[in-house]
C-alpha positions in Angstrom: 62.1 -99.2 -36.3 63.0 -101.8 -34.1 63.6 -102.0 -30.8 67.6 -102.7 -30.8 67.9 -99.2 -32.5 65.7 -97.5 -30.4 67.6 -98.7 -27.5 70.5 -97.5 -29.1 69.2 -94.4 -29.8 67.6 -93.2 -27.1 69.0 -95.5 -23.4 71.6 -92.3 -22.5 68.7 -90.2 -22.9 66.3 -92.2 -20.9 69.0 -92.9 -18.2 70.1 -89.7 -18.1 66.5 -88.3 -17.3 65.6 -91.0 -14.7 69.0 -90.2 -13.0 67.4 -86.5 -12.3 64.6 -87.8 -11.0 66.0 -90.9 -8.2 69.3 -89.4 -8.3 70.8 -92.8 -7.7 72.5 -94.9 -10.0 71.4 -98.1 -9.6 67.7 -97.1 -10.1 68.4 -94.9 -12.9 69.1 -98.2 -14.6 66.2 -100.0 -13.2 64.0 -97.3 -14.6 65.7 -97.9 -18.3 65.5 -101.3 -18.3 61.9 -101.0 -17.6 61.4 -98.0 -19.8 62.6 -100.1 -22.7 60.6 -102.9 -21.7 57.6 -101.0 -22.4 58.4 -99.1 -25.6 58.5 -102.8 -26.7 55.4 -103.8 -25.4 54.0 -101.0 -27.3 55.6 -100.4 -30.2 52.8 -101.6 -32.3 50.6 -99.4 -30.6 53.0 -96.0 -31.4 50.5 -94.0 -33.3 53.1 -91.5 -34.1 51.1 -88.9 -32.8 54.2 -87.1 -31.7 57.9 -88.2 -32.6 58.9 -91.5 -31.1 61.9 -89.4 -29.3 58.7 -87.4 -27.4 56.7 -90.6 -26.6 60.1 -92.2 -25.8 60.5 -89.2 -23.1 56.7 -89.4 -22.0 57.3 -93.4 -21.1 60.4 -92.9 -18.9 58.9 -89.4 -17.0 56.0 -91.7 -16.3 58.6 -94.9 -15.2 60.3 -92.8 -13.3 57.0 -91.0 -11.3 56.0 -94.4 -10.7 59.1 -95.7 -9.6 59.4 -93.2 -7.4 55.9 -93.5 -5.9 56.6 -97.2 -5.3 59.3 -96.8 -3.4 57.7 -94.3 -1.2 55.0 -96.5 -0.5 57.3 -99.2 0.5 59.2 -97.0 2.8 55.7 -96.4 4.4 55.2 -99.5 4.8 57.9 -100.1 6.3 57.8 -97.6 9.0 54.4 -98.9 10.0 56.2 -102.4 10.4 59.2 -100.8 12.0 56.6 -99.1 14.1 54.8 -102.2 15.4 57.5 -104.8 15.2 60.3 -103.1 16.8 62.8 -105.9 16.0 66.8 -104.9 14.7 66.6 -107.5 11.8 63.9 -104.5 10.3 66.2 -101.5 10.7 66.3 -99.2 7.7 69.3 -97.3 6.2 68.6 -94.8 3.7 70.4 -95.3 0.4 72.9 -92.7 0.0 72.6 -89.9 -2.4 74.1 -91.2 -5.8 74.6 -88.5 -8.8 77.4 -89.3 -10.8 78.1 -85.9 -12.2 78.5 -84.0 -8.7 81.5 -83.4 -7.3 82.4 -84.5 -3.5 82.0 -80.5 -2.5 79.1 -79.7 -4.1 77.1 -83.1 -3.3 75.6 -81.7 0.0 74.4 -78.3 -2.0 72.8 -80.6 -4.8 71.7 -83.4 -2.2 69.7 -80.7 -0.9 68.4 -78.7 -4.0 67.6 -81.9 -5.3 65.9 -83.0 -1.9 63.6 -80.0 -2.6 62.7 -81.0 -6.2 61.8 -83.8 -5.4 59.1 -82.3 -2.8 57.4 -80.5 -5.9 54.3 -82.2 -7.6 54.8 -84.1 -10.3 54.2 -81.8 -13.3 56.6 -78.7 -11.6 59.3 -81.4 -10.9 59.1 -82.7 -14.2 59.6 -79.5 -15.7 63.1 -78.1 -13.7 64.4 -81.5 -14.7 63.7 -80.8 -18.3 63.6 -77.4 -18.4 67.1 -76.9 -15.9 68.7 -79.5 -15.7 68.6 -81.5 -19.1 68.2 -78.1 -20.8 65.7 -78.9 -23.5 64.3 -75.6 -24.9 60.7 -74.6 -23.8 59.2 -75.6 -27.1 60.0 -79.6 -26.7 59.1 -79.5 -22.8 55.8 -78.5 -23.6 55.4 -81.1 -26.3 56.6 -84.0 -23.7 54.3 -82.3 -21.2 51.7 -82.8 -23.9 50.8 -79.2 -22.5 51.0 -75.7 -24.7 54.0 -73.6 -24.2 52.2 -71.1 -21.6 50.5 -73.8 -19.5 54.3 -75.2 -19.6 55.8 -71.3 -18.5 53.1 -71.1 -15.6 54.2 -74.7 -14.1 57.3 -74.2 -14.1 57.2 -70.3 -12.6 54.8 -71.9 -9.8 57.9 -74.9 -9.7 60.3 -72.2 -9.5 58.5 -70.1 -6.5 57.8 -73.8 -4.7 61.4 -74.3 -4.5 62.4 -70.8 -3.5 60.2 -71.4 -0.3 61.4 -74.7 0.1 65.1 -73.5 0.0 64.2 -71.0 2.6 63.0 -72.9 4.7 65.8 -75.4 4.6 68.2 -72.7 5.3 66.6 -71.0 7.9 66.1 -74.3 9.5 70.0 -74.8 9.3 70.6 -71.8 10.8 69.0 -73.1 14.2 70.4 -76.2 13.9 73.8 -75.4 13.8 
C-alpha cells in the first residue's frame, strides 16, 4: 500500500484523534502532517504485526503525547524566561480553546471536562479519548493500547475515578470563587 492511499484512508481518523487530545485546530493538523510523515518513514518497517489501521492509531496517540509534552516544556521554559527577564516583548497569551464540534454554550463545560483529561496520565487519557469520545469498542482500544481487554477495563475505571475527583474539585473550587 502506498502512502497516498493510506493518507487517504486514514488523515480524518488521525486528525480527528489528535483534535481530542490538543483540542485545537491548528495542532490537530500539525500532529497529522507529522503523523503521516512517519508512517512514511516507516512503512518498510510495518511488520504487520497488527492491522496497519492499529499501528496507524499507535503513531498518532504517540504524535500527539509528544506533541503535547513539547509544548508543555516550552511553556516552562518560558515562564522561567518570563520569570527572569520581565520584559513585555515576552508576554504570553494562552491559545484559546479550539474544538470544532462544540457549540458556543457548551464550550466552557467541555473546555473544562477536557481541561481535566488532559491532567490524567497518559495511558487513562488515552483511553476516554478512545474509549468516550471516539467510541471505539473495548476490543480495538485494547489492541491500540497493545494492552489485554482487562488491563484496558482497569485503566480506564482508574481514568474514570481520576476525573470524577478532578471534576470535584473544579467545582467546588467554583463555588468559592464566585
Amino acid at each position: 500500500m502506498d502512502i497516498e492511499t493510506i493518507y487517504f484512508e486514514y488523515s480524518s481518523m488521525v486528525y480527528n484523534l489528535s483534535l481530542q487530545y490538543v483540542q485545537n485546530t491548528e495542532d490537530a493538523e500539525e500532529i497529522t502532517q507529522d503523523v503521516f510523515v512517519k508512517v512514511y518513514q516507516k512503512l518498510p518497517s510495518f511488520q504487520e504485526k497488527s492491522s496497519l489501521r492499529t499501528w496507524v492509531y499507535r503513531i498518532a496517540i504517540n504524535q500527539s503525547l509528544d506533541f503535547i509534552k513539547a509544548k508543555q516544556s516550552l511553556k516552562r521554559r518560558f515562564w522561567l524566561n518570563i520569570f527572569s527577564l520581565n520584559d513585555e516583548k515576552y508576554r504570553f497569551d494562552p491559545v484559546d480553546f479550539q474544538h470544532p464540534g462544540v457549540e458556543l454554550e457548551q464550550k466552557e463545560a467541555c473546555k473544562r471536562i477536557f481541561d481535566a483529561i488532559n491532567q490524567l496520565p497518559d495511558k487513562q487519557k488515552t483511553s476516554v479519548i478512545l474509549l468516550k469520545i471516539m467510541g471505539k469498542d473495548r476490543a480495538e482500544v485494547a489492541e491500540i493500547m497493545n494492552l489485554n481487554v482487562k488491563a484496558m477495563e482497569s485503566v480506564f475505571q482508574r481514568a474514570k475515578k481520576n476525573l470524577e475527583v478532578l471534576l470535584n474539585k473544579n467545582n467546588s473550587h467554583e463555588k468559592f470563587v464566585q
